[in-house]
N, CA, C and O atoms as CSV, one atom per row, in Angstrom:
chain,resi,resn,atom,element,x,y,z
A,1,UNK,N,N,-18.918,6.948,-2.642
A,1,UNK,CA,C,-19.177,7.496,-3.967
A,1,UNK,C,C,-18.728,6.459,-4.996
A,1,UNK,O,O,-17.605,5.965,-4.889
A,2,UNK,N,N,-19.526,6.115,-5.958
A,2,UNK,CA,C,-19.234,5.574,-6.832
A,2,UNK,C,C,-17.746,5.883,-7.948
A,2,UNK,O,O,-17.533,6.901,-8.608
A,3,UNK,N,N,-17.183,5.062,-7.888
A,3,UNK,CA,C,-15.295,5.229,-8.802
A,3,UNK,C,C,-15.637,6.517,-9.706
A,3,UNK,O,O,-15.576,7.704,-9.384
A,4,UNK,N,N,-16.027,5.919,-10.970
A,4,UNK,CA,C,-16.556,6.376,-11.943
A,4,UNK,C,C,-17.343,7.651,-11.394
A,4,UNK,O,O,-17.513,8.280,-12.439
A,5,UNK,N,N,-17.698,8.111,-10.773
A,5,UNK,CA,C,-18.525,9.440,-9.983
A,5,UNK,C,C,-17.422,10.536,-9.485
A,5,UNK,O,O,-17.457,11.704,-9.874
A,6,UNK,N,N,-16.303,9.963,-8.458
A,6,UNK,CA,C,-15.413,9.884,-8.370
A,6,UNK,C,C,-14.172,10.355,-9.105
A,6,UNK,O,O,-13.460,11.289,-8.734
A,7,UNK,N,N,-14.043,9.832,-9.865
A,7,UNK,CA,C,-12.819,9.859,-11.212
A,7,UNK,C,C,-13.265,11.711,-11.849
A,7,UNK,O,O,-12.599,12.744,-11.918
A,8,UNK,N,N,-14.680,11.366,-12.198
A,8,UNK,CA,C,-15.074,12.236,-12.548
A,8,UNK,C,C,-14.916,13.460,-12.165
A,8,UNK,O,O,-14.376,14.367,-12.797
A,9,UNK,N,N,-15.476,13.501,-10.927
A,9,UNK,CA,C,-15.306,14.953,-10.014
A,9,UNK,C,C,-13.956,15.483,-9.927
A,9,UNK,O,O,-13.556,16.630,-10.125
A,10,UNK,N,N,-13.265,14.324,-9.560
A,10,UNK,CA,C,-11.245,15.034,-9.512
A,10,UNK,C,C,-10.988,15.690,-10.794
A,10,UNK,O,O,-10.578,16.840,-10.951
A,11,UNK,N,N,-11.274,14.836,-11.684
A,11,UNK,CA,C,-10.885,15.675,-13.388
A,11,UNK,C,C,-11.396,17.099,-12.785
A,11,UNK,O,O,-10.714,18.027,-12.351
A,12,UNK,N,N,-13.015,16.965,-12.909
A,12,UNK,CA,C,-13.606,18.245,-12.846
A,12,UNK,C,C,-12.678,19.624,-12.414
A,12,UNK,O,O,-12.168,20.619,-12.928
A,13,UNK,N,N,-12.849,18.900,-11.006
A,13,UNK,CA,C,-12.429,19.789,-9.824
A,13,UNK,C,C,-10.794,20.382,-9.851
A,13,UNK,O,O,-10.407,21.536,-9.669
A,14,UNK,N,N,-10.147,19.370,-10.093
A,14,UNK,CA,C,-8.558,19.541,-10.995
A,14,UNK,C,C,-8.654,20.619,-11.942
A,14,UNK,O,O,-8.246,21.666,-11.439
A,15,UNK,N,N,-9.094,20.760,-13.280
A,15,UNK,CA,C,-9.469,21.463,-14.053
A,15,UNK,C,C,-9.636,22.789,-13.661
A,15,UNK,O,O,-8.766,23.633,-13.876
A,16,UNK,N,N,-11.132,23.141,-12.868
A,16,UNK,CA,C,-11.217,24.076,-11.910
A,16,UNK,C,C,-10.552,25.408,-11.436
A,16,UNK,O,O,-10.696,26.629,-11.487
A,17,UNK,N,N,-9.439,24.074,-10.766
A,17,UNK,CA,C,-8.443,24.488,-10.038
A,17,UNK,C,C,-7.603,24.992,-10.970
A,17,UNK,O,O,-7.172,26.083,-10.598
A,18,UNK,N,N,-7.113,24.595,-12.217
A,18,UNK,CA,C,-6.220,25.119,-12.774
A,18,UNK,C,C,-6.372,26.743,-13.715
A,18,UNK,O,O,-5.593,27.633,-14.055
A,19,UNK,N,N,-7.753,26.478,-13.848
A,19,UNK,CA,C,-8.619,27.476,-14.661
A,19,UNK,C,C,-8.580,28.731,-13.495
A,19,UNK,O,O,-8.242,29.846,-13.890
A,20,UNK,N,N,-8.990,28.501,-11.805
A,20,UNK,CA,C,-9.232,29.313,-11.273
A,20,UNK,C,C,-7.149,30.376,-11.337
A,20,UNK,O,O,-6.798,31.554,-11.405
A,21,UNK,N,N,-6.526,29.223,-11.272
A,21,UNK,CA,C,-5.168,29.777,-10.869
A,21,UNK,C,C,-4.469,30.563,-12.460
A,21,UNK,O,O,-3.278,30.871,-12.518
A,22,UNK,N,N,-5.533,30.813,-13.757
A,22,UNK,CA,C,-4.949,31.250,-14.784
A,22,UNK,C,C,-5.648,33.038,-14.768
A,22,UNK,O,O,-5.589,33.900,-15.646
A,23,UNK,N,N,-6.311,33.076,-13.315
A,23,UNK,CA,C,-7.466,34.069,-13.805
A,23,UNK,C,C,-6.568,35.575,-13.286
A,23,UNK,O,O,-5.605,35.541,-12.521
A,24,UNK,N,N,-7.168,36.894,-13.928
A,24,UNK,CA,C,-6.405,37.854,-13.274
A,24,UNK,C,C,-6.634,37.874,-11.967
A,24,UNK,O,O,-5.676,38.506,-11.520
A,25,UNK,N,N,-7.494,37.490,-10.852
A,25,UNK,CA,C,-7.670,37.491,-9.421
A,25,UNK,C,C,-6.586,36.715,-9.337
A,25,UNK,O,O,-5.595,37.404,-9.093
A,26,UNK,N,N,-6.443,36.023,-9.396
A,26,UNK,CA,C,-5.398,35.161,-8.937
A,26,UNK,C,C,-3.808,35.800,-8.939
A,26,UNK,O,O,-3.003,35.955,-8.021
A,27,UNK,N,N,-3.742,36.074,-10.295
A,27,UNK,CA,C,-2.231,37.183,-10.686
A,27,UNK,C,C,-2.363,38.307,-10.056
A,27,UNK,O,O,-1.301,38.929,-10.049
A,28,UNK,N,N,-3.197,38.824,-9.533
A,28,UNK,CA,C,-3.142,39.995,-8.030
A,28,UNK,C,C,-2.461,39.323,-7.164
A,28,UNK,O,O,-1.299,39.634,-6.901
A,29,UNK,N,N,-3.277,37.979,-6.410
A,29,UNK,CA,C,-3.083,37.919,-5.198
A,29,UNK,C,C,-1.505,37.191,-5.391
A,29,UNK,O,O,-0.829,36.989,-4.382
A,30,UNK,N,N,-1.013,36.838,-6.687
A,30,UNK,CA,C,0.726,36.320,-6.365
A,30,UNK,C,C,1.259,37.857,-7.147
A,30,UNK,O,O,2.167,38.149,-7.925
A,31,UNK,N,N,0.586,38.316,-6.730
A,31,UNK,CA,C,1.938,39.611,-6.295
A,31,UNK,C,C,2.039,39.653,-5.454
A,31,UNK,O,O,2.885,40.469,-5.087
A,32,UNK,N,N,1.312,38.857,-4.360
A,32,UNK,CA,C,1.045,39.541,-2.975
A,32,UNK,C,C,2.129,38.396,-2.465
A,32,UNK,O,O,2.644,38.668,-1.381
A,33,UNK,N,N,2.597,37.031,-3.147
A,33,UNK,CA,C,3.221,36.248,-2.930
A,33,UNK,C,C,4.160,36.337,-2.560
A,33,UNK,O,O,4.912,37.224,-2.964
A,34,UNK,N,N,4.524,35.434,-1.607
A,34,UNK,CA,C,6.301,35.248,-1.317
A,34,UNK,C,C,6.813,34.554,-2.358
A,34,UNK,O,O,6.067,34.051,-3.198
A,35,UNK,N,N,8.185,34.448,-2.420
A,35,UNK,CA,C,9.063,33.645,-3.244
A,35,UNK,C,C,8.752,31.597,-3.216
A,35,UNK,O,O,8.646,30.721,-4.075
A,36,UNK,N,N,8.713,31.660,-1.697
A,36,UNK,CA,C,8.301,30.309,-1.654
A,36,UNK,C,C,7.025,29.696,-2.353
A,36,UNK,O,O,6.909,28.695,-3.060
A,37,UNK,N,N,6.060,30.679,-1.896
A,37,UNK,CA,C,4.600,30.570,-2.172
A,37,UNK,C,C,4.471,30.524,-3.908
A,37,UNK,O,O,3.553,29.834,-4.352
A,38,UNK,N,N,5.611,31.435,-5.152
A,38,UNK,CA,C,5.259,31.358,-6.244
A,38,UNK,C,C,5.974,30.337,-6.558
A,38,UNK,O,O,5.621,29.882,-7.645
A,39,UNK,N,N,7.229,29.513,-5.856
A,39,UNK,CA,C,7.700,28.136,-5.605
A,39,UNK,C,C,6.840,27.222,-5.635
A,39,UNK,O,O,7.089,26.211,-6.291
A,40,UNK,N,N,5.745,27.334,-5.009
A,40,UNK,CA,C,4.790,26.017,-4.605
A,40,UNK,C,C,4.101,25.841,-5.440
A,40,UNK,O,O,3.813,24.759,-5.951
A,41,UNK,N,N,3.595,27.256,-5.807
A,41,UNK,CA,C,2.422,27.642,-7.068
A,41,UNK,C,C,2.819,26.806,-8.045
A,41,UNK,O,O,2.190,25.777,-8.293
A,42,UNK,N,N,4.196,27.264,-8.874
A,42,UNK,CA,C,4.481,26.354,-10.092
A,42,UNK,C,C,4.731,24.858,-10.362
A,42,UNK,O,O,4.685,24.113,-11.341
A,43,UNK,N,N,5.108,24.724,-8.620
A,43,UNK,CA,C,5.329,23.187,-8.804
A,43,UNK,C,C,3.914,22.510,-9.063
A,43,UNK,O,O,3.656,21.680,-9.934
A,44,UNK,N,N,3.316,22.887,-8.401
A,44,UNK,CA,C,1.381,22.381,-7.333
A,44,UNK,C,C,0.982,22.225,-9.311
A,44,UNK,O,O,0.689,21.196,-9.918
A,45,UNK,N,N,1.144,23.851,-9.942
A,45,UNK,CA,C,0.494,23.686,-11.375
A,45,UNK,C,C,0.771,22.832,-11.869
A,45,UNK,O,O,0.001,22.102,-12.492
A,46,UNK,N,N,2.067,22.663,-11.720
A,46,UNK,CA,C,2.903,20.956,-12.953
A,46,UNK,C,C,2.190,19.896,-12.659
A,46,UNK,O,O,1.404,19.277,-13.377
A,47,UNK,N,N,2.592,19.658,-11.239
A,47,UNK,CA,C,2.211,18.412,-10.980
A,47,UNK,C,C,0.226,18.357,-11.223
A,47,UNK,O,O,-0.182,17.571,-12.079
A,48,UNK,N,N,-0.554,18.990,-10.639
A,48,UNK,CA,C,-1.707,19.126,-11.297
A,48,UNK,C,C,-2.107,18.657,-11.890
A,48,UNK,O,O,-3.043,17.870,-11.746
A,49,UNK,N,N,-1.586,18.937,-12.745
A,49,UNK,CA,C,-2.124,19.245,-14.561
A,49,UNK,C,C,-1.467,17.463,-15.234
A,49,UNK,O,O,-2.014,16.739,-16.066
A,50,UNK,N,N,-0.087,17.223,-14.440
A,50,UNK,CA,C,0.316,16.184,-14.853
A,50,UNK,C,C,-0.919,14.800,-14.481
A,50,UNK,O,O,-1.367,14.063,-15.359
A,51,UNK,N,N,-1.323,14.697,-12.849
A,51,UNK,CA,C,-2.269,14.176,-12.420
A,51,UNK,C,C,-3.250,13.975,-13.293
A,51,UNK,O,O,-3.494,12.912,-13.865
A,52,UNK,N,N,-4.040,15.388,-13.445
A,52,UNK,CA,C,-5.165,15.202,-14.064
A,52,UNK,C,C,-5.281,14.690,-15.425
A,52,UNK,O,O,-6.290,14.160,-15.891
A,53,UNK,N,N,-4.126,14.897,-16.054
A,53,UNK,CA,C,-3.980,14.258,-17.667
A,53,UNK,C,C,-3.865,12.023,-17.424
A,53,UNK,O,O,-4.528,11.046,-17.773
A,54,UNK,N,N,-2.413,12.350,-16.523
A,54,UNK,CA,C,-2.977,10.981,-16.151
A,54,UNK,C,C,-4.345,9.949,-15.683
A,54,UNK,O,O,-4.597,8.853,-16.182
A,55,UNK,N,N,-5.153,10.670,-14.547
A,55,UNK,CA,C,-6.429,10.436,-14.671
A,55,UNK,C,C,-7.498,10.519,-16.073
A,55,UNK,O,O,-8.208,9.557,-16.364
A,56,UNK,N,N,-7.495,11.866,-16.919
A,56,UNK,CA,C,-8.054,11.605,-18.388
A,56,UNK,C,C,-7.383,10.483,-19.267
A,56,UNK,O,O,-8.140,9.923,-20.060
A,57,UNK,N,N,-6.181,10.112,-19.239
A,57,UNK,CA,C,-5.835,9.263,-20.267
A,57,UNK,C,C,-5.862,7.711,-19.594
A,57,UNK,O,O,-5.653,6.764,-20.353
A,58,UNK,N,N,-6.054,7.528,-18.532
A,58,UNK,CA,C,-6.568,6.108,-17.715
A,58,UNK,C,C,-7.833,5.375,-18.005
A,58,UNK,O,O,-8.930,5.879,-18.241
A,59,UNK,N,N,-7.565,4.293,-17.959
A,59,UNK,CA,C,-9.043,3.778,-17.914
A,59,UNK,C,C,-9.408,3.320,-16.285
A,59,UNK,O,O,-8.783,2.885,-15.318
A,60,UNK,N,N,-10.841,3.709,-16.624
A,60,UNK,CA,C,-11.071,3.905,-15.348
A,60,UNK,C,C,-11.040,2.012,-14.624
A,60,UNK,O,O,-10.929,1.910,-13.402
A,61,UNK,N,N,-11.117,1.023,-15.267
A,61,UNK,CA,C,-11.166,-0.368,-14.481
A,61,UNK,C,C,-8.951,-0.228,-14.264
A,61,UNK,O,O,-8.703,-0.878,-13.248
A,62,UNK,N,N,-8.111,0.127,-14.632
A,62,UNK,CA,C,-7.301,0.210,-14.271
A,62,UNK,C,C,-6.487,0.507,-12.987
A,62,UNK,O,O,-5.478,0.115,-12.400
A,63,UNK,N,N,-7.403,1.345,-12.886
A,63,UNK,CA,C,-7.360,2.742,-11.581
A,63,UNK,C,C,-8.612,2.603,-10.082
A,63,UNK,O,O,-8.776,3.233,-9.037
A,64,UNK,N,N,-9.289,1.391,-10.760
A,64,UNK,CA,C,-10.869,1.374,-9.570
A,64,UNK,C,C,-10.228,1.261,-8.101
A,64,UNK,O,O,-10.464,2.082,-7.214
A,65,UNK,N,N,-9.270,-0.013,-7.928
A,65,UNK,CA,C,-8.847,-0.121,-6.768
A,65,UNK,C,C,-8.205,1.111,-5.685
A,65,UNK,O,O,-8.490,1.239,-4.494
A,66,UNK,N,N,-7.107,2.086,-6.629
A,66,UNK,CA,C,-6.686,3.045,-5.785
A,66,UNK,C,C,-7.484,3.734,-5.629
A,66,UNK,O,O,-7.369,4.453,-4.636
A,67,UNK,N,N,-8.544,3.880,-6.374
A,67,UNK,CA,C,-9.740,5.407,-6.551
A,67,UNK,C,C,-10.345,4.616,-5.421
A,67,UNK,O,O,-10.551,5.687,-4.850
A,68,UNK,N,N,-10.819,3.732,-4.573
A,68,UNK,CA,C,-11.346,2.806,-3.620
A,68,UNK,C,C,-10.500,2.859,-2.526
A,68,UNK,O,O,-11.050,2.949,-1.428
A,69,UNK,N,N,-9.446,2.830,-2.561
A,69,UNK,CA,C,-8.315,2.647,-1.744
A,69,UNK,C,C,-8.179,4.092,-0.759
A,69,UNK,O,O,-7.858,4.417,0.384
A,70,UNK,N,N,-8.487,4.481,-1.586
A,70,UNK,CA,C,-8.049,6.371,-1.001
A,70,UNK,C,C,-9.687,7.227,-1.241
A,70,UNK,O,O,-9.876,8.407,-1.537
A,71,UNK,N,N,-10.338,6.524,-1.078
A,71,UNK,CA,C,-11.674,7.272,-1.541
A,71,UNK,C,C,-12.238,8.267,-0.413
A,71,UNK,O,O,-13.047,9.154,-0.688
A,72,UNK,N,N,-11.746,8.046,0.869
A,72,UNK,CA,C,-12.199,9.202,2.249
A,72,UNK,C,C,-11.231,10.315,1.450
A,72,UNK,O,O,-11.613,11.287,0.799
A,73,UNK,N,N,-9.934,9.891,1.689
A,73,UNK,CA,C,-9.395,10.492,1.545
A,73,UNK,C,C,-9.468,12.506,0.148
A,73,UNK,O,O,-9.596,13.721,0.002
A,74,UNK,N,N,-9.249,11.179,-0.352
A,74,UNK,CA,C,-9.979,12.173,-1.908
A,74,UNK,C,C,-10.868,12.622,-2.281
A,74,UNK,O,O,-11.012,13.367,-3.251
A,75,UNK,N,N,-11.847,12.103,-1.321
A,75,UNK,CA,C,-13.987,13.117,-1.261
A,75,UNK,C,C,-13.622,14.382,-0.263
A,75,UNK,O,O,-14.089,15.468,-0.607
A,76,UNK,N,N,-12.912,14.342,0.818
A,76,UNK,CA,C,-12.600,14.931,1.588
A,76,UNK,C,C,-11.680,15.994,1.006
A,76,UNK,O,O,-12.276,17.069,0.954
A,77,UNK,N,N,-10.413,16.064,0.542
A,77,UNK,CA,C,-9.837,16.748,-0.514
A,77,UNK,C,C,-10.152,17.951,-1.286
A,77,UNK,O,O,-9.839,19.139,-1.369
A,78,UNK,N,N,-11.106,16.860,-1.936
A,78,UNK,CA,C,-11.998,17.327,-3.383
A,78,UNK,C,C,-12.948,18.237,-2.533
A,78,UNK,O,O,-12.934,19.429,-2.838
A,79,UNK,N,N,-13.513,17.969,-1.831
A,79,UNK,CA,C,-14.471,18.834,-1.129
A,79,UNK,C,C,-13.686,20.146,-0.871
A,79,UNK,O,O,-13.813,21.196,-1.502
A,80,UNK,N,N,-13.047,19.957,-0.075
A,80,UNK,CA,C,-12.102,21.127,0.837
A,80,UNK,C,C,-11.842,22.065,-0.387
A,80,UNK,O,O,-12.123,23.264,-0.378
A,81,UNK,N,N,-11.148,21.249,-1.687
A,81,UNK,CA,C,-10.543,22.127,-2.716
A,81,UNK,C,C,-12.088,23.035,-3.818
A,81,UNK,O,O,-11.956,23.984,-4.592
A,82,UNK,N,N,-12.930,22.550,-3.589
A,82,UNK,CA,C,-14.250,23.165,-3.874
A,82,UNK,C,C,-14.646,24.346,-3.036
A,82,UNK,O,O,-15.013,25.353,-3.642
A,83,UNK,N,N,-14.620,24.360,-1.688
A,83,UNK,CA,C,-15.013,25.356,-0.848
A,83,UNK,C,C,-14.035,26.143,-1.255
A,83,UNK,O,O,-14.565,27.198,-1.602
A,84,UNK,N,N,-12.606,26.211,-1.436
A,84,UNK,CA,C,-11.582,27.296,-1.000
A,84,UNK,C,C,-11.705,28.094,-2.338
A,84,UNK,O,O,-11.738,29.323,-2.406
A,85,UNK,N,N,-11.779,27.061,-3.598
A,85,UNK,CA,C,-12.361,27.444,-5.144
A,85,UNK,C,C,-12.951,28.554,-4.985
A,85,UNK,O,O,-12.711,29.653,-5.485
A,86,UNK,N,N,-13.935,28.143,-4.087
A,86,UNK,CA,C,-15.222,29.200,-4.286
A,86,UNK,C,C,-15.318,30.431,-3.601
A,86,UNK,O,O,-16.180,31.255,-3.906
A,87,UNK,N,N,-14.372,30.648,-2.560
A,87,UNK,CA,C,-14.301,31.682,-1.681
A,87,UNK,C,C,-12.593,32.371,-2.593
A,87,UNK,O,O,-12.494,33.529,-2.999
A,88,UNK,N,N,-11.613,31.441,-2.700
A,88,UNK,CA,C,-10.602,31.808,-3.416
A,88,UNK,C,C,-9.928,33.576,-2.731
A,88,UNK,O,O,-10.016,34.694,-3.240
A,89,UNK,N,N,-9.477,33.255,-1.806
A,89,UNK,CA,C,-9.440,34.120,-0.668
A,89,UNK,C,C,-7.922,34.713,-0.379
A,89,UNK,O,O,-7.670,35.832,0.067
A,90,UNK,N,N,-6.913,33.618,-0.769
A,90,UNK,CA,C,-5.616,33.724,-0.535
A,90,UNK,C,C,-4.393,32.233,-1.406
A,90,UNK,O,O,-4.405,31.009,-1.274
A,91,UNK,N,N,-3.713,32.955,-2.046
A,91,UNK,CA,C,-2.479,31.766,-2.210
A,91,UNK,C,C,-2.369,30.582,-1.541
A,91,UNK,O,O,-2.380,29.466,-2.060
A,92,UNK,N,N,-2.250,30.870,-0.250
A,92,UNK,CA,C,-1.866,30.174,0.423
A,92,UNK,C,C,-2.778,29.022,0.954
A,92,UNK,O,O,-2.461,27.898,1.343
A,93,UNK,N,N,-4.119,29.679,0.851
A,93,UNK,CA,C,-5.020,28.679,1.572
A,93,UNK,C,C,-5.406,27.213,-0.097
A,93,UNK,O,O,-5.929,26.099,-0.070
A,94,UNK,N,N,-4.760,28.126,-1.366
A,94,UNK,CA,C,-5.569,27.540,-2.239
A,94,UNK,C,C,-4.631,26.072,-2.684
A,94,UNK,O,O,-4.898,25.076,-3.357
A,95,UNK,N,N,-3.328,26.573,-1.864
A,95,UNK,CA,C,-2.086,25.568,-2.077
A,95,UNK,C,C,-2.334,24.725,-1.124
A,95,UNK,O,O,-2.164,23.543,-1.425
A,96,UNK,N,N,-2.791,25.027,0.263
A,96,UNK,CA,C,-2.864,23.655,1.248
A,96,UNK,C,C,-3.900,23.078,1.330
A,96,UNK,O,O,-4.184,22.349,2.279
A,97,UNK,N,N,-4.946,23.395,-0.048
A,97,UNK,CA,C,-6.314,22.737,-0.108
A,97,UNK,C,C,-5.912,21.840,-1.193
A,97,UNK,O,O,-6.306,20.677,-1.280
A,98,UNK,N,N,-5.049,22.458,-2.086
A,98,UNK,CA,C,-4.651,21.172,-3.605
A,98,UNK,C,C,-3.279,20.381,-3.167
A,98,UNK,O,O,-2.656,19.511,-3.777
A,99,UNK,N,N,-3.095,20.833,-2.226
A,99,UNK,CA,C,-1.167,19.848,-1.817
A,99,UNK,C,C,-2.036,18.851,-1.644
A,99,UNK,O,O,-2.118,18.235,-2.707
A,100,UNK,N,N,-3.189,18.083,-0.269
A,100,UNK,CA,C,-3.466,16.596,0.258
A,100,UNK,C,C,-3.636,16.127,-1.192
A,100,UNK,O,O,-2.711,15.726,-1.898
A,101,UNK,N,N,-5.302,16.250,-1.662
A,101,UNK,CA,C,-4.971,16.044,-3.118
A,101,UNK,C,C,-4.181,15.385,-3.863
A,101,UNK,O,O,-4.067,14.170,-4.024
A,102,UNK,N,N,-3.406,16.621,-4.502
A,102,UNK,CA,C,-2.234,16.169,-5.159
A,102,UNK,C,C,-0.866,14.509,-4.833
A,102,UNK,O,O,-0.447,13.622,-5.577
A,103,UNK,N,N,-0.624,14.867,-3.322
A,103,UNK,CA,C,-0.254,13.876,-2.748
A,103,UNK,C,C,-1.206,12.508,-2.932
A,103,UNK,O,O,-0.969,11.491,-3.585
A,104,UNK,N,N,-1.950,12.732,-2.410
A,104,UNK,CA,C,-2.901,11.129,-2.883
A,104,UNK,C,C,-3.083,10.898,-4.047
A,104,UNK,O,O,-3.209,9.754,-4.483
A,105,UNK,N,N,-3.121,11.805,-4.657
A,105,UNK,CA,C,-2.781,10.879,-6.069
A,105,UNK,C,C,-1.559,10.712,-6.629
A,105,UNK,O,O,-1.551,9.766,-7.417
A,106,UNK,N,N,-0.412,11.336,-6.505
A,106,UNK,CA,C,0.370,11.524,-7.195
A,106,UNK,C,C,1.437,9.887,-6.823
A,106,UNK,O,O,2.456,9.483,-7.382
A,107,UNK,N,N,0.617,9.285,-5.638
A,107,UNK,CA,C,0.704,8.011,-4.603
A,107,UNK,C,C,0.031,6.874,-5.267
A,107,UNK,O,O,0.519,5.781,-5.556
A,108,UNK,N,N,-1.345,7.372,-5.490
A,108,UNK,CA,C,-2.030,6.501,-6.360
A,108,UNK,C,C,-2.133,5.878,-7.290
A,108,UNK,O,O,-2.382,4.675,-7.369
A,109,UNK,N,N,-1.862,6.999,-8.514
A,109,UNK,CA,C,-1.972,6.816,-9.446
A,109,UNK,C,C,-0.875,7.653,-10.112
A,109,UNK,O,O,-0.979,8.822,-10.483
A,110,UNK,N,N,0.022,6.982,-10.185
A,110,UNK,CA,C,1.465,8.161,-10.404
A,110,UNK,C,C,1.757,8.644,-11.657
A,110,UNK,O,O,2.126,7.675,-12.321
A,111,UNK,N,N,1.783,9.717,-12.371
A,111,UNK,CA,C,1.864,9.825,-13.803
A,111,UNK,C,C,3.077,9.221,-14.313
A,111,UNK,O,O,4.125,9.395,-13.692
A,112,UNK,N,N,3.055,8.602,-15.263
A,112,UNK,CA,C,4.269,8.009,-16.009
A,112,UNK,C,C,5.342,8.960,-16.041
A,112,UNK,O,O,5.308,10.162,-16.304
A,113,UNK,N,N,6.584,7.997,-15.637
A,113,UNK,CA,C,7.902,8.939,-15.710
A,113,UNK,C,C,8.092,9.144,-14.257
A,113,UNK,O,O,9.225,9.506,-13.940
A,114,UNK,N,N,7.206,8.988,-13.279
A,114,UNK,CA,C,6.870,9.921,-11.808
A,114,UNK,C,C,7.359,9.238,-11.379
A,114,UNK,O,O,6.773,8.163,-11.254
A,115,UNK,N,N,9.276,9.399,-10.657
A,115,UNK,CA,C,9.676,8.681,-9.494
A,115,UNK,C,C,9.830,9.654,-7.945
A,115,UNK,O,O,9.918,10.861,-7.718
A,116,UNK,N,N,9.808,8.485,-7.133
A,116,UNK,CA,C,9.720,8.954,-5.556
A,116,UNK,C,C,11.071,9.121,-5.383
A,116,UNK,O,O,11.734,8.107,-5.602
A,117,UNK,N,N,11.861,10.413,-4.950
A,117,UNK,CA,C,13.054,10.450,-4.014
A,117,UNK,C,C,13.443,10.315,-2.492
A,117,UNK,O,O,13.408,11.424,-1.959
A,118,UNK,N,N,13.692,9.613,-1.888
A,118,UNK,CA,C,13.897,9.647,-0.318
A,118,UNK,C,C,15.299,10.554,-0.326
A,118,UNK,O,O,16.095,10.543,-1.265
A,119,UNK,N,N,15.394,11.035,0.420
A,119,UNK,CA,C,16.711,11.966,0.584
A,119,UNK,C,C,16.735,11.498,2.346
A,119,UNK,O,O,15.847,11.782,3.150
A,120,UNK,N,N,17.942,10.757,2.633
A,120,UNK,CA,C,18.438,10.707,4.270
A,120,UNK,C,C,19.655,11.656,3.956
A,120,UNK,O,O,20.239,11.796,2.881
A,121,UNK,N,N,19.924,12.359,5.330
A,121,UNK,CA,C,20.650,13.190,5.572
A,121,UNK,C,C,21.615,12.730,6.970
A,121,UNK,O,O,20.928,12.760,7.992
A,122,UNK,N,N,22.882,12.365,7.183
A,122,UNK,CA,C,23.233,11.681,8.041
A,122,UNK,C,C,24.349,12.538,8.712
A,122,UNK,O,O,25.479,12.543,8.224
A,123,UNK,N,N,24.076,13.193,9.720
A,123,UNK,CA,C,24.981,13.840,10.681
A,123,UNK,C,C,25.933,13.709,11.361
A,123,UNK,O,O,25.520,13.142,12.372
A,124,UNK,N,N,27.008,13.884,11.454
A,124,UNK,CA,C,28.162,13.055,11.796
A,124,UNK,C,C,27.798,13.164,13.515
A,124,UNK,O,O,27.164,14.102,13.999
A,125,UNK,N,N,28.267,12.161,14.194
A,125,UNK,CA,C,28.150,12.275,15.122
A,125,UNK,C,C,29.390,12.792,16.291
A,125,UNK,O,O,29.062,13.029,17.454
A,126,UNK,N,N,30.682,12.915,15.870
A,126,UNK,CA,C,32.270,13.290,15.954
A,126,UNK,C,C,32.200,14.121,14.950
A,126,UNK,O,O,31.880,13.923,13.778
A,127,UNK,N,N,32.725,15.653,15.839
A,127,UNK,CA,C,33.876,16.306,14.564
A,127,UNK,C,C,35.183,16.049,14.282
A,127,UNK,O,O,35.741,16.632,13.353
């Protein structure tokens, strides 16, 4: 797919996604939510919305290489997050269709301010 074709559709489809998660169907089915699940929800929205603003305020020759770089990746995604859009069936399925997504870009093209934490956890090996 062409970058620019590309670029395009994620905005789109991003958007979408955020529009579908403001609707009253949606505020049914997170009643139906666990605690974790309205956990994921708010984070998934932030980050989202952060993504997609970063992608609108980019120029797109800035960004060609990662949008190239990750392009299976993110047609594949974008697709998945279109079907689930459209059936919009459960919380849960609509979070593990926008988490890959989100991750590839948030890798890609990281919104300003956006740092990575590693957390090691080191177990004593003697009590």
């Amino acid at each position: 797919m062409d970058p620019a074709q590309l670029h395009t559709d994620i905005i789109k489809t991003l958007g979408n996604a955020l529009v579908k998660m403001s609707t009253p169907q949606w505020n049914d089915m997170m009643q139906n939510a666990t605690a974790t699940q309205r956990r994921r929800v708010s984070q998934l929205m932030l980050q989202t919305e952060e993504v997609r603003l970063t992608l609108v305020n980019a120029r797109l020759s800035e960004i060609v290489n990662e949008l190239r770089e990750n392009e299976d990746g993110l047609n594949d995604g974008i697709d998945r997050l279109k079907t689930v859009l459209s059936r919009f069936s459960s919380v849960e399925t609509v979070l593990n269709a926008i988490s890959p997504v989100i991750s590839i870009l948030v890798r890609a093209v990281p919104p300003p301010g956006v740092t990575f934490e590693v957390t090691f956890r080191y177990y004593a090996s003697r009590l």
